[in-house]
MITI-82542 format. One record per atom (N, C-alpha, C): residue number from 1; atom name; x, y, z. Coordinates in nm, 3 decimals, m for minus. Layout:
<pts>
[NUM, CA, [X, Y, Z]]
...
</pts>
This chain:
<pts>
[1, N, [m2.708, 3.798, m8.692]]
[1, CA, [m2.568, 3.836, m8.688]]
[1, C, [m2.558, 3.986, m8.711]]
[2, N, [m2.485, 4.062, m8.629]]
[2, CA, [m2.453, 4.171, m8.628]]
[2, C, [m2.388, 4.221, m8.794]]
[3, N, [m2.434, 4.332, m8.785]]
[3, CA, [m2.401, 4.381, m8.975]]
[3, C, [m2.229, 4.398, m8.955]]
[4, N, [m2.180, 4.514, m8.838]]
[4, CA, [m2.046, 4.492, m8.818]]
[4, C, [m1.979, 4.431, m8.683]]
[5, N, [m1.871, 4.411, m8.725]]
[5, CA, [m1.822, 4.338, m8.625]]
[5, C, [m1.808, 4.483, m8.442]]
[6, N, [m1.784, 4.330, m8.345]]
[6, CA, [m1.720, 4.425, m8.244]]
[6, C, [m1.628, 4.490, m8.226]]
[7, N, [m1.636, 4.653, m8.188]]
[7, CA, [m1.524, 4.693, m8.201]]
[7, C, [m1.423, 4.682, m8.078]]
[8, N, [m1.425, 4.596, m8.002]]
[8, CA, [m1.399, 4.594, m7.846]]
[8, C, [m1.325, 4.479, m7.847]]
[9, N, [m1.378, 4.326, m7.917]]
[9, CA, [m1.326, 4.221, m7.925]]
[9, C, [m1.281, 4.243, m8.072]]
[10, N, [m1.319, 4.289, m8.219]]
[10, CA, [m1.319, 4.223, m8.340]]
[10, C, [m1.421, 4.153, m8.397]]
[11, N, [m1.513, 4.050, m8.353]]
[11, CA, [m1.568, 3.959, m8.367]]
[11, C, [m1.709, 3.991, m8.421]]
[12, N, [m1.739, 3.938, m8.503]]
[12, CA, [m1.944, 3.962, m8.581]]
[12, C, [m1.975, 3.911, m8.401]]
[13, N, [m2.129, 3.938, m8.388]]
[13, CA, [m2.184, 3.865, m8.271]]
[13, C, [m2.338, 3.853, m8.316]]
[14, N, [m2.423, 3.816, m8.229]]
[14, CA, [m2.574, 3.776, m8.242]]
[14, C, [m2.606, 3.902, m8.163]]
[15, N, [m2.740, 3.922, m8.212]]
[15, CA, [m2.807, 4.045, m8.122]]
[15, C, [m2.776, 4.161, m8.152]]
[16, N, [m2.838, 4.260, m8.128]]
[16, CA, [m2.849, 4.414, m8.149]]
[16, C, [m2.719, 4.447, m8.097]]
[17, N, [m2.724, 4.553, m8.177]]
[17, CA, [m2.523, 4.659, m8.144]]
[17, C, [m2.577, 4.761, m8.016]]
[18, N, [m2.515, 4.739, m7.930]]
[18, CA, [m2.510, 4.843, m7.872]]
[18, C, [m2.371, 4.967, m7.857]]
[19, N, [m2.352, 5.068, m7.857]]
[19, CA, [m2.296, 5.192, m7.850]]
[19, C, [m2.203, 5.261, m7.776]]
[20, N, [m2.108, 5.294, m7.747]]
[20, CA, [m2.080, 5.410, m7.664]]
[20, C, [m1.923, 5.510, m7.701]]
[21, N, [m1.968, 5.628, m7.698]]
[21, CA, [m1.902, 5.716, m7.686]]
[21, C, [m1.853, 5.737, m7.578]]
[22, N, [m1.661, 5.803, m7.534]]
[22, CA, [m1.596, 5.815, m7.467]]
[22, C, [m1.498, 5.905, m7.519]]
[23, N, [m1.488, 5.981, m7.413]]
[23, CA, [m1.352, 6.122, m7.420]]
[23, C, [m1.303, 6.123, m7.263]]
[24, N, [m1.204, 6.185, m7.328]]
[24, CA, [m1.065, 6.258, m7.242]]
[24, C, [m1.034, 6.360, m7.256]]
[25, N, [m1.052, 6.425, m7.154]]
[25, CA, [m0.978, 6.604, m7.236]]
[25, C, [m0.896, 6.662, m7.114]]
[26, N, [m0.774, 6.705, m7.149]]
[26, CA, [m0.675, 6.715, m7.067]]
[26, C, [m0.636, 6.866, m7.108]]
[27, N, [m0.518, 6.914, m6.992]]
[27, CA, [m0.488, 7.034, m7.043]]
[27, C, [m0.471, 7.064, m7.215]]
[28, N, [m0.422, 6.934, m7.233]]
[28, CA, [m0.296, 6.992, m7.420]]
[28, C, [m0.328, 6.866, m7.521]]
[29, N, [m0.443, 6.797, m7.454]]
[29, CA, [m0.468, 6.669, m7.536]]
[29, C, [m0.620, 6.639, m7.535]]
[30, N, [m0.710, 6.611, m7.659]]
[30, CA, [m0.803, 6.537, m7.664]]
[30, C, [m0.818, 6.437, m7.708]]
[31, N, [m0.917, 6.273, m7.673]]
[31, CA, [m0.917, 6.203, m7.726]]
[31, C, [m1.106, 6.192, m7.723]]
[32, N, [m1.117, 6.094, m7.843]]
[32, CA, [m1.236, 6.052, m7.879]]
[32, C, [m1.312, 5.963, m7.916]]
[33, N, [m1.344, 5.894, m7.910]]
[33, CA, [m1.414, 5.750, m7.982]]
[33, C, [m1.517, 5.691, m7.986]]
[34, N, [m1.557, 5.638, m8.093]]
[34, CA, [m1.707, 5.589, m8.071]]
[34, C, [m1.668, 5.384, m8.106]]
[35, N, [m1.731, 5.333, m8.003]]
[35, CA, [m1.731, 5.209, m8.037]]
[35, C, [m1.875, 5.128, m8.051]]
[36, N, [m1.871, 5.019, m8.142]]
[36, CA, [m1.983, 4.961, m8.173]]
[36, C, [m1.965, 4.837, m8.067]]
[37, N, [m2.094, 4.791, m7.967]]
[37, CA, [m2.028, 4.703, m7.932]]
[37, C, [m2.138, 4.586, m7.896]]
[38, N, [m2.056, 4.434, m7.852]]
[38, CA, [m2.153, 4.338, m7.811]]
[38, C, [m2.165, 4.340, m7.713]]
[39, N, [m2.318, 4.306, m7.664]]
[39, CA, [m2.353, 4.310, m7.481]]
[39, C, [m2.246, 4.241, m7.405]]
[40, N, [m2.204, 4.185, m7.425]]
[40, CA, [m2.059, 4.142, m7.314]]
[40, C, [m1.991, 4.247, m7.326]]
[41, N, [m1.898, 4.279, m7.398]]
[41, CA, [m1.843, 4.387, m7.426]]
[41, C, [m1.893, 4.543, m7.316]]
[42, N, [m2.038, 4.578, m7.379]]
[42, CA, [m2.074, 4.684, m7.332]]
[42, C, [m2.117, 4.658, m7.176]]
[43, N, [m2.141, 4.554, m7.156]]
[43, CA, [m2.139, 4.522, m7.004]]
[43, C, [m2.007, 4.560, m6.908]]
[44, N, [m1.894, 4.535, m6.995]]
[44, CA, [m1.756, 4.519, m6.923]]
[44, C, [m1.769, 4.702, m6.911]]
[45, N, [m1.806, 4.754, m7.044]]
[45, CA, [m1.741, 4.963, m7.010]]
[45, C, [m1.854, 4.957, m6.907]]
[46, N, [m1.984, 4.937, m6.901]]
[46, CA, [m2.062, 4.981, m6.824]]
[46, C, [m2.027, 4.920, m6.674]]
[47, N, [m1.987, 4.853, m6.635]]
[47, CA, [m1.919, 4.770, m6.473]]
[47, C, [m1.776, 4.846, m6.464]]
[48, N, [m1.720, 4.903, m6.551]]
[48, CA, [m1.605, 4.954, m6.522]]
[48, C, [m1.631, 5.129, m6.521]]
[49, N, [m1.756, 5.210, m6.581]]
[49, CA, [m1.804, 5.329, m6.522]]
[49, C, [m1.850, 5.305, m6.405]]
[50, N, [m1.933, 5.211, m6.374]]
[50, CA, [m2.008, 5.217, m6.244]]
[50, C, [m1.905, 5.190, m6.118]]
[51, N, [m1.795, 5.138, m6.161]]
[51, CA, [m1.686, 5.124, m6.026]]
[51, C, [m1.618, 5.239, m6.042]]
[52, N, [m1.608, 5.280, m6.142]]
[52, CA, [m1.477, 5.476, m6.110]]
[52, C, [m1.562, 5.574, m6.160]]
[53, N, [m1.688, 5.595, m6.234]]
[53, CA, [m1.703, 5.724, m6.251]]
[53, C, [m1.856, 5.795, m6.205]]
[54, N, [m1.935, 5.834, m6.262]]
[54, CA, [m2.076, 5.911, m6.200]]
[54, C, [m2.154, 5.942, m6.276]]
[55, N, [m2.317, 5.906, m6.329]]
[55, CA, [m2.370, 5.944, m6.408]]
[55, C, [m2.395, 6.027, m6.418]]
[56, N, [m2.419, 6.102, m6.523]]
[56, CA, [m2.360, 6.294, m6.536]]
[56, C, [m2.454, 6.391, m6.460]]
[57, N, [m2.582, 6.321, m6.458]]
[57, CA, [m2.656, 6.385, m6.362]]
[57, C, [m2.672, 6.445, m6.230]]
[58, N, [m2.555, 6.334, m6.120]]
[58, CA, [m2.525, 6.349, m6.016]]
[58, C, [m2.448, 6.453, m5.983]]
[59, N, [m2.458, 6.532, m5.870]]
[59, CA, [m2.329, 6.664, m5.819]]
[59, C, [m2.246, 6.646, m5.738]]
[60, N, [m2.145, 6.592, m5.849]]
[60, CA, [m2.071, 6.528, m5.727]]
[60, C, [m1.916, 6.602, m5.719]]
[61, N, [m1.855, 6.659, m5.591]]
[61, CA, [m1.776, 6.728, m5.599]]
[61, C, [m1.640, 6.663, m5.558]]
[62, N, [m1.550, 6.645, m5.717]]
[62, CA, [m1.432, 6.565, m5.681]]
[62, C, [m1.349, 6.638, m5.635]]
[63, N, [m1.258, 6.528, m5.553]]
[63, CA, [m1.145, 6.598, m5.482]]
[63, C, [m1.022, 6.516, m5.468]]
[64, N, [m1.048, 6.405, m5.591]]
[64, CA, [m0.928, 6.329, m5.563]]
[64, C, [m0.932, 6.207, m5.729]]
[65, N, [m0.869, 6.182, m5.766]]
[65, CA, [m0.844, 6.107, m5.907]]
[65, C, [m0.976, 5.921, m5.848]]
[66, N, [m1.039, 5.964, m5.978]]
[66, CA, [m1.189, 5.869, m5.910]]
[66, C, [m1.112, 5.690, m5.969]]
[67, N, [m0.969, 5.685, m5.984]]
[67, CA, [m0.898, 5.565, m5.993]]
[67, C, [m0.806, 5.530, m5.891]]
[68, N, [m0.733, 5.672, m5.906]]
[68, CA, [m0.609, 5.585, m5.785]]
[68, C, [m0.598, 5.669, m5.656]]
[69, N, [m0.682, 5.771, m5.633]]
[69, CA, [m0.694, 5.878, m5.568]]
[69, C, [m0.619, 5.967, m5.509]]
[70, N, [m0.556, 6.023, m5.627]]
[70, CA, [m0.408, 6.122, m5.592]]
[70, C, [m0.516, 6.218, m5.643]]
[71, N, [m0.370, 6.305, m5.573]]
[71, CA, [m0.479, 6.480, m5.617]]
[71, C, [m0.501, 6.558, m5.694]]
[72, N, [m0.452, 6.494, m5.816]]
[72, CA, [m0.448, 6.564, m5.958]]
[72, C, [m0.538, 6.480, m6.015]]
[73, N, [m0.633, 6.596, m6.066]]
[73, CA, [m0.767, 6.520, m6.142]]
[73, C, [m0.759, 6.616, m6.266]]
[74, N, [m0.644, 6.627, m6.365]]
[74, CA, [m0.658, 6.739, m6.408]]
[74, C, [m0.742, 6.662, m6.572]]
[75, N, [m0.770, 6.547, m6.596]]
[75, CA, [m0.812, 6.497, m6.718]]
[75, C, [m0.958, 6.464, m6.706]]
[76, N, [m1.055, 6.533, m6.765]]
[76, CA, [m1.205, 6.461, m6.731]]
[76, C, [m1.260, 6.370, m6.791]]
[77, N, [m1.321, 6.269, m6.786]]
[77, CA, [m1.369, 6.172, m6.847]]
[77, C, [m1.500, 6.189, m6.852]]
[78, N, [m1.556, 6.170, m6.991]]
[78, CA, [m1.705, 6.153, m7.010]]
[78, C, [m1.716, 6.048, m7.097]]
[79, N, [m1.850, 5.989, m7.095]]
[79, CA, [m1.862, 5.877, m7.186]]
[79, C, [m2.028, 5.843, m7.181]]
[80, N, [m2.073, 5.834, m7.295]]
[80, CA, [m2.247, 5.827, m7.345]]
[80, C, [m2.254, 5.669, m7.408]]
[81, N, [m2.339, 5.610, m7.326]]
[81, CA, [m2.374, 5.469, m7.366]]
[81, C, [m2.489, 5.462, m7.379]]
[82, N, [m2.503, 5.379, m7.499]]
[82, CA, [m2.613, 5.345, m7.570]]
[82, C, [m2.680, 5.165, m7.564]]
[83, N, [m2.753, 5.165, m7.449]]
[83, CA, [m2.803, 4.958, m7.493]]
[83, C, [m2.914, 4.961, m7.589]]
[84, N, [m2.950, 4.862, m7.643]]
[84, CA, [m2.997, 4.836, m7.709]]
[84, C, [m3.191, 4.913, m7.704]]
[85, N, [m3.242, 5.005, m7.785]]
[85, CA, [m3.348, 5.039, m7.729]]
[85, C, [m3.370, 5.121, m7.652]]
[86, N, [m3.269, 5.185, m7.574]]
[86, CA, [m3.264, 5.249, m7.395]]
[86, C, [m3.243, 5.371, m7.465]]
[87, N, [m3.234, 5.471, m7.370]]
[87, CA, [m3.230, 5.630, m7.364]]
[87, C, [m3.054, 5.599, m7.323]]
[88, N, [m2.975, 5.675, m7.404]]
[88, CA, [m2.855, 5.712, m7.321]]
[88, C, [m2.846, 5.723, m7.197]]
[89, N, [m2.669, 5.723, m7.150]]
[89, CA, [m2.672, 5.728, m7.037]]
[89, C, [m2.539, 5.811, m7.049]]
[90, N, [m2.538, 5.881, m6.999]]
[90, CA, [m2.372, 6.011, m6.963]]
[90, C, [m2.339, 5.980, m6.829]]
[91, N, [m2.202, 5.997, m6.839]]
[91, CA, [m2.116, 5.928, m6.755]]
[91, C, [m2.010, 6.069, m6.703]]
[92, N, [m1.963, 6.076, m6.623]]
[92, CA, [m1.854, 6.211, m6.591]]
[92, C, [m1.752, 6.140, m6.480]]
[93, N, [m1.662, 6.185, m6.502]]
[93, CA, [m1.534, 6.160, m6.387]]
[93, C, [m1.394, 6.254, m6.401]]
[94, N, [m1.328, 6.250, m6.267]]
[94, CA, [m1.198, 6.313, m6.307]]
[94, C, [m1.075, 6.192, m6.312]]
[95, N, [m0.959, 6.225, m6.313]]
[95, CA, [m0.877, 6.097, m6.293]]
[95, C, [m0.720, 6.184, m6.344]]
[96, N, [m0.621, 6.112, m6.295]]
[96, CA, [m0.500, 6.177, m6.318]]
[96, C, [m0.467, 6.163, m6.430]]
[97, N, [m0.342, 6.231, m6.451]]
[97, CA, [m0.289, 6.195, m6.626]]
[97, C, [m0.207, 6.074, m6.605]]
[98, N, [m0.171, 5.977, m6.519]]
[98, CA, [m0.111, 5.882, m6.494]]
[98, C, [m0.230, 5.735, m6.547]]
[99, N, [m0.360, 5.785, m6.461]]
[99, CA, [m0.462, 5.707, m6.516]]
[99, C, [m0.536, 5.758, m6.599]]
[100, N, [m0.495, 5.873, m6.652]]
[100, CA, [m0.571, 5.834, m6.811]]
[100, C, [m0.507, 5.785, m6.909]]
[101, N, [m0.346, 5.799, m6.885]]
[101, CA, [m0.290, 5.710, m6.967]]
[101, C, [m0.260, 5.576, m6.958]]
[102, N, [m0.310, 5.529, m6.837]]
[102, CA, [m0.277, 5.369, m6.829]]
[102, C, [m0.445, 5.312, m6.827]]
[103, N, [m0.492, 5.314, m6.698]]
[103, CA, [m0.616, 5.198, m6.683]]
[103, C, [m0.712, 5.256, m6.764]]
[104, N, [m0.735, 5.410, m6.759]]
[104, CA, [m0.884, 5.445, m6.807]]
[104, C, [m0.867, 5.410, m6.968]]
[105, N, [m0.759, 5.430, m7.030]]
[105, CA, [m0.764, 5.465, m7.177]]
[105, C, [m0.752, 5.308, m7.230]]
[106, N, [m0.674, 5.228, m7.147]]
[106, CA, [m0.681, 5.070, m7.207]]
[106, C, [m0.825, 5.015, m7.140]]
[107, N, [m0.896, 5.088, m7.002]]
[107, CA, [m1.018, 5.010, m7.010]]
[107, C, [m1.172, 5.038, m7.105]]
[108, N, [m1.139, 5.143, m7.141]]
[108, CA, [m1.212, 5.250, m7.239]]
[108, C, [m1.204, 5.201, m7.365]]
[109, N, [m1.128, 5.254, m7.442]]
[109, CA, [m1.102, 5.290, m7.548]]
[109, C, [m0.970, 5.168, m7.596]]
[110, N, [m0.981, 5.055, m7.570]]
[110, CA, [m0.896, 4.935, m7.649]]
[110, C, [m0.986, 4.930, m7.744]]
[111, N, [m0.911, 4.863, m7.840]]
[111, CA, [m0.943, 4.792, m7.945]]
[111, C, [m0.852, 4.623, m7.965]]
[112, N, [m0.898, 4.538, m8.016]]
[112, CA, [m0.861, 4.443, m7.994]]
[112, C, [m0.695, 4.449, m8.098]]
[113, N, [m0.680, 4.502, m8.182]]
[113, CA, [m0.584, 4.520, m8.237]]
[113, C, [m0.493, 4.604, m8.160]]
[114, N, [m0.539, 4.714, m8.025]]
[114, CA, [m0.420, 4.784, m7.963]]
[114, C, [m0.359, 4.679, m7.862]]
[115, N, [m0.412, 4.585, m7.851]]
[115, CA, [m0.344, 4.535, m7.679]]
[115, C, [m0.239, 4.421, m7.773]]
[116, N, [m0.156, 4.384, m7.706]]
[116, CA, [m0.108, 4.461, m7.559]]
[116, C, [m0.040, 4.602, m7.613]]
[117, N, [m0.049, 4.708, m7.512]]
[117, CA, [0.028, 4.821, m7.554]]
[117, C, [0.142, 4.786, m7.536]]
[118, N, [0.205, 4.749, m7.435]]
[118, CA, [0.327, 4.707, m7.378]]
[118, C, [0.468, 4.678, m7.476]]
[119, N, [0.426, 4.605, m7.584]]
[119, CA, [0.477, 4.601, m7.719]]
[119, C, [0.529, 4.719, m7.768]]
[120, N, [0.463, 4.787, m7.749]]
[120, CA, [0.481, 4.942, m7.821]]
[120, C, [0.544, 5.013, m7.684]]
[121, N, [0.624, 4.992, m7.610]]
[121, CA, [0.645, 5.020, m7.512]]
[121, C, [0.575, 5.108, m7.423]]
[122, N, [0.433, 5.167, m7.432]]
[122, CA, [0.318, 5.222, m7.351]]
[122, C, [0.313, 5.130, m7.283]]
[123, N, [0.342, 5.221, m7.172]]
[123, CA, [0.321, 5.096, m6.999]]
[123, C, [0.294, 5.254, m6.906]]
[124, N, [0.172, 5.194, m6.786]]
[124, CA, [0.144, 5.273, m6.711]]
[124, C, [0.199, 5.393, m6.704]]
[125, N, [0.214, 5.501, m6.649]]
[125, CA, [0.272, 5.603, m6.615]]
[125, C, [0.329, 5.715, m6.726]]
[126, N, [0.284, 5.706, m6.879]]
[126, CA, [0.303, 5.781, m6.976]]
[126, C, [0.202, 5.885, m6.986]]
[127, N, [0.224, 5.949, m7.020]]
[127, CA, [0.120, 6.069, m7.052]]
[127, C, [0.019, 5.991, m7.160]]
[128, N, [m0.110, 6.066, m7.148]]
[128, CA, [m0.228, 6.037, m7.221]]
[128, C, [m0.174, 6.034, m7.409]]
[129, N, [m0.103, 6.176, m7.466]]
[129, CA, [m0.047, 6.235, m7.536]]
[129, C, [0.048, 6.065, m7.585]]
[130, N, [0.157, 6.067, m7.516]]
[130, CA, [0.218, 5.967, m7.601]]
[130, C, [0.120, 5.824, m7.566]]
[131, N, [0.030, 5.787, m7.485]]
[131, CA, [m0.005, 5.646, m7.523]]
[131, C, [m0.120, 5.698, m7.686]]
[132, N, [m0.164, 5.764, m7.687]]
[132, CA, [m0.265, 5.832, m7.812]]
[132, C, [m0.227, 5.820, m7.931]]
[133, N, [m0.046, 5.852, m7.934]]
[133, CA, [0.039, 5.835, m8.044]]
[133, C, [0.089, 5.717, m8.072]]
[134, N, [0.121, 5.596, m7.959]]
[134, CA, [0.120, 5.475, m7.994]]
[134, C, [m0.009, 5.420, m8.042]]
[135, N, [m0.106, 5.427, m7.980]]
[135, CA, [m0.233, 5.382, m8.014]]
[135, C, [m0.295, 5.416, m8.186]]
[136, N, [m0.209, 5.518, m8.200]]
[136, CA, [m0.301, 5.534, m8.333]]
[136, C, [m0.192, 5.514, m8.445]]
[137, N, [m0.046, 5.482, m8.361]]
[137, CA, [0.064, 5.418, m8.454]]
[137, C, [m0.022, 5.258, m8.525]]
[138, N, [m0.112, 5.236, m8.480]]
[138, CA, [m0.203, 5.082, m8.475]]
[138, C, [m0.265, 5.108, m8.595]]
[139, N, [m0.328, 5.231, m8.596]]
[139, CA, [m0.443, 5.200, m8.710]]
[139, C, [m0.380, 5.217, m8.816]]
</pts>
Protein backbone atom coordinates (compact mmCIF):
# COMPACT_ATOMS: atom_id res chain seq x y z
CA UNK A 1 0.00 0.00 0.00
CA UNK A 2 1.10 3.26 -1.03
CA UNK A 3 2.53 5.47 2.10
CA UNK A 4 0.25 8.45 0.63
CA UNK A 5 -2.73 8.55 -0.88
CA UNK A 6 -3.56 9.58 -4.70
CA UNK A 7 -3.46 12.85 -5.40
CA UNK A 8 -5.58 12.61 -8.66
CA UNK A 9 -8.33 10.27 -7.25
CA UNK A 10 -7.74 10.63 -3.16
CA UNK A 11 -7.43 7.05 -2.66
CA UNK A 12 -4.19 4.85 -0.82
CA UNK A 13 -3.41 2.35 -3.89
CA UNK A 14 -1.00 -0.84 -4.31
CA UNK A 15 2.28 -0.33 -6.07
CA UNK A 16 4.93 2.26 -6.40
CA UNK A 17 3.92 6.21 -6.60
CA UNK A 18 4.56 7.51 -9.56
CA UNK A 19 5.04 11.53 -10.16
CA UNK A 20 4.45 14.43 -12.18
CA UNK A 21 5.01 17.93 -12.32
CA UNK A 22 2.93 20.47 -14.42
CA UNK A 23 2.89 24.34 -15.18
CA UNK A 24 1.25 27.08 -16.94
CA UNK A 25 2.72 30.28 -17.48
CA UNK A 26 0.81 32.93 -19.11
CA UNK A 27 1.32 36.55 -19.70
CA UNK A 28 0.14 37.73 -15.79
CA UNK A 29 -0.35 34.25 -14.26
CA UNK A 30 1.60 31.20 -13.04
CA UNK A 31 0.50 27.96 -11.99
CA UNK A 32 2.25 24.89 -10.47
CA UNK A 33 1.90 21.52 -9.11
CA UNK A 34 3.30 18.48 -8.19
CA UNK A 35 1.08 15.38 -7.95
CA UNK A 36 1.69 11.98 -6.41
CA UNK A 37 0.07 9.53 -8.42
CA UNK A 38 -1.41 5.83 -9.13
CA UNK A 39 -0.55 4.10 -12.48
CA UNK A 40 -4.11 4.55 -13.67
CA UNK A 41 -4.08 7.88 -12.79
CA UNK A 42 -0.60 8.63 -14.33
CA UNK A 43 -1.61 6.73 -17.36
CA UNK A 44 -4.69 9.07 -17.89
CA UNK A 45 -1.92 12.65 -17.71
CA UNK A 46 0.37 10.61 -19.78
CA UNK A 47 -2.57 9.63 -22.83
CA UNK A 48 -3.77 13.07 -22.41
CA UNK A 49 0.09 14.70 -23.12
CA UNK A 50 0.55 12.33 -25.83
CA UNK A 51 -2.85 13.50 -27.62
CA UNK A 52 -2.15 17.59 -27.19
CA UNK A 53 1.35 18.17 -26.33
CA UNK A 54 5.30 17.21 -27.39
CA UNK A 55 8.08 15.75 -25.60
CA UNK A 56 10.37 18.60 -24.87
CA UNK A 57 12.95 17.29 -26.93
CA UNK A 58 11.19 17.59 -30.19
CA UNK A 59 11.34 21.10 -32.48
CA UNK A 60 8.37 21.63 -33.00
CA UNK A 61 7.15 24.94 -34.36
CA UNK A 62 3.60 25.93 -33.06
CA UNK A 63 1.30 27.85 -34.87
CA UNK A 64 -1.91 27.22 -33.50
CA UNK A 65 -3.41 26.31 -29.71
CA UNK A 66 -2.23 22.29 -29.56
CA UNK A 67 -6.23 21.86 -28.07
CA UNK A 68 -8.64 23.69 -29.95
CA UNK A 69 -6.51 25.24 -32.59
CA UNK A 70 -7.16 28.95 -32.53
CA UNK A 71 -4.35 31.27 -32.90
CA UNK A 72 -3.55 32.37 -29.65
CA UNK A 73 -1.09 30.15 -27.99
CA UNK A 74 -0.17 32.73 -25.63
CA UNK A 75 -0.01 30.12 -22.30
CA UNK A 76 2.81 27.36 -22.40
CA UNK A 77 2.46 24.19 -20.92
CA UNK A 78 5.17 22.03 -19.52
CA UNK A 79 4.94 19.05 -17.46
CA UNK A 80 7.83 16.34 -16.09
CA UNK A 81 6.62 12.80 -15.42
CA UNK A 82 8.01 10.47 -13.38
CA UNK A 83 6.95 6.23 -13.68
CA UNK A 84 8.02 4.23 -11.49
CA UNK A 85 12.01 3.58 -11.86
CA UNK A 86 12.15 5.48 -15.41
CA UNK A 87 14.21 8.60 -16.28
CA UNK A 88 11.76 11.58 -16.58
CA UNK A 89 10.02 12.65 -19.27
CA UNK A 90 9.35 16.67 -20.23
CA UNK A 91 6.56 17.50 -21.97
CA UNK A 92 6.04 21.22 -23.84
CA UNK A 93 2.95 22.70 -25.55
CA UNK A 94 1.20 25.94 -26.34
CA UNK A 95 -2.64 26.31 -25.92
CA UNK A 96 -5.00 29.34 -25.53
CA UNK A 97 -6.05 31.05 -22.38
CA UNK A 98 -9.56 29.67 -23.07
CA UNK A 99 -7.91 26.11 -22.83
CA UNK A 100 -5.84 26.62 -20.19
CA UNK A 101 -8.53 27.57 -18.27
CA UNK A 102 -10.95 24.93 -19.09
CA UNK A 103 -9.63 21.34 -20.51
CA UNK A 104 -5.85 21.64 -19.85
CA UNK A 105 -6.08 22.84 -16.15
CA UNK A 106 -9.13 20.34 -15.19
CA UNK A 107 -7.20 17.60 -17.27
CA UNK A 108 -3.87 18.39 -15.52
CA UNK A 109 -4.00 19.62 -12.46
CA UNK A 110 -7.64 18.28 -10.77
CA UNK A 111 -7.71 17.10 -7.67
CA UNK A 112 -10.43 14.98 -6.59
CA UNK A 113 -11.72 17.51 -4.12
CA UNK A 114 -11.76 20.37 -7.11
CA UNK A 115 -14.32 18.72 -9.48
CA UNK A 116 -16.78 19.56 -10.38
CA UNK A 117 -15.60 23.19 -10.88
CA UNK A 118 -18.88 24.07 -12.24
CA UNK A 119 -20.17 24.47 -8.61
CA UNK A 120 -17.93 27.19 -8.13
CA UNK A 121 -19.18 28.61 -11.18
CA UNK A 122 -15.66 27.97 -13.31
CA UNK A 123 -17.00 26.74 -16.58
CA UNK A 124 -14.97 26.77 -19.81
CA UNK A 125 -14.05 30.05 -21.18
CA UNK A 126 -12.64 31.88 -17.88
CA UNK A 127 -9.33 32.99 -17.70
CA UNK A 128 -6.60 30.67 -16.23
CA UNK A 129 -6.29 33.58 -13.31
CA UNK A 130 -9.89 33.24 -12.06
CA UNK A 131 -10.27 29.30 -12.49
CA UNK A 132 -6.68 29.30 -10.11
CA UNK A 133 -8.65 31.43 -7.62
CA UNK A 134 -11.59 29.13 -7.50
CA UNK A 135 -9.42 26.20 -7.41
CA UNK A 136 -7.47 27.18 -4.54
CA UNK A 137 -10.82 28.69 -2.92
CA UNK A 138 -10.81 24.43 -2.37
CA UNK A 139 -7.87 23.99 -0.41
Amino acid sequence: MAQYPCERHGARYTGPQRSAYFTLLGRDFERRERFRLCQPCFNESIEYLNDHFHPAELDVDFKRCETCGASDMSVAVFANTYDHKADGVAWYGRCCEDCAGGEVLVSLFSRQEALPLAQFGVQGGKTPVEISKATDALK
